[in-house]
N, C-alpha and C positions, 0 to 999 in steps of 0.2 A: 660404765666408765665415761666420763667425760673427757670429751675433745677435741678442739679448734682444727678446721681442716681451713687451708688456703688454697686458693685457686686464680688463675687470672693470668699468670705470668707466662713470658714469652720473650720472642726477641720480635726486636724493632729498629727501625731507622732514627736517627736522631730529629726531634722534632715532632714523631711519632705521640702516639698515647697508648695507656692501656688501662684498663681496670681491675682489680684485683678482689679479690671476696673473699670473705671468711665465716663461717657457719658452726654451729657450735651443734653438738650433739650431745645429751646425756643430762643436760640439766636446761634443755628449753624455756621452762619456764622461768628460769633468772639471768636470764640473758640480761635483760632490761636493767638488772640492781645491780651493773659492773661498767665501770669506766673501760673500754677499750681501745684498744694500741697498735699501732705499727712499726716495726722496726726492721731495720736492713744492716746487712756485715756483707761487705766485700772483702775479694781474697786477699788475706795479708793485713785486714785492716779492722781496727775494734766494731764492735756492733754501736751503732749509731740510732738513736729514737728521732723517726719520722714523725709521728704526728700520734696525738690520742683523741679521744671522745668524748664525754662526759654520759652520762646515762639516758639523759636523755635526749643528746644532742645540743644544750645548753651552752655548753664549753665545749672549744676546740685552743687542740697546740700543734703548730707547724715549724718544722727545724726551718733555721734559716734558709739552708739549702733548698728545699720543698718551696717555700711558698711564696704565693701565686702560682706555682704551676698544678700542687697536688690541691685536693681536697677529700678530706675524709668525713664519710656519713654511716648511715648505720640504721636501718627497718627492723624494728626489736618485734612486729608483728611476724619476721621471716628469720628472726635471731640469727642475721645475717649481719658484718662488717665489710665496710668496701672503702675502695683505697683509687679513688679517679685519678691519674697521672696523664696530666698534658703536656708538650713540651719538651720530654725525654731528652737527657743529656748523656751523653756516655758513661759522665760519671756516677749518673744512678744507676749504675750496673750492679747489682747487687741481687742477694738470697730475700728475701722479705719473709717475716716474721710477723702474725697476727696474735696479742697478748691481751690476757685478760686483764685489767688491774683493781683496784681497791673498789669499793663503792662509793666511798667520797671522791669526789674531785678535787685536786685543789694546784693550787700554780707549782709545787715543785716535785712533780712526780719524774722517779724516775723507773731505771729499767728494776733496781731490787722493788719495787713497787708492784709489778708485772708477775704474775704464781703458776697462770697457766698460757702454753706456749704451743702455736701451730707447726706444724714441720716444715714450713717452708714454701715458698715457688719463688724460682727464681725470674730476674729479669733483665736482659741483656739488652744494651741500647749500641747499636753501633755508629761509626760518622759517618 
């Protein structure tokens, strides 16, 4: 069975940072042939796409809100995904979601794009 586990989350102070990781089991070896994603839903609030990857780290996309403070990278030797969060706002209080997406890159991916989904960690920023 494959499946995206997330890790990293926690609470913080506002201004804080944290890092987030996501690791793939069951299909190691094709880590590398899939564009990967971040995504976060706060309570009451639709799920919103954070930032994705390209395969080989080639291409990156950061929501307006994210960037400059997030960065997302990804060691396809460790089929690992990470999600660096500097900066923390309160409002990035949210569930965080690690997704696998297509093989292609391309500028208008969204979340139907996304097949396989982590469970979650959350991350709470306080003021």
């Amino acid at each position: 069975e494959v499946k995206l586990v997330s890790s990293g989350g926690g609470s913080v102070q506002a201004g804080g940072s944290l890092r987030l990781s996501c690791t793939i089991s069951g299909l190691r070896l094709t880590f590398d042939a899939y564009t990967m994603g971040w995504f976060r839903q706060a309570p009451g609030k639709e799920q919103q796409a954070v930032s994705y990857i390209s395969r080989t780290a080639g291409y990156t996309y950061y929501s307006d809100s994210v960037k400059g403070r997030f960065t997302i990278s990804r060691d396809n030797a460790k089929s690992t995904l990470y999600l660096h969060m500097n900066d923390l706002k309160p409002e990035d209080t949210a569930m965080y979601y690690c997704a696998q997406g297509p093989r292609r890159w391309r500028e208008s991916l969204g979340r139907p794009d996304f097949g396989l989904w982590g469970q979650g960690t959350q991350v709470t920023v306080s003021s």
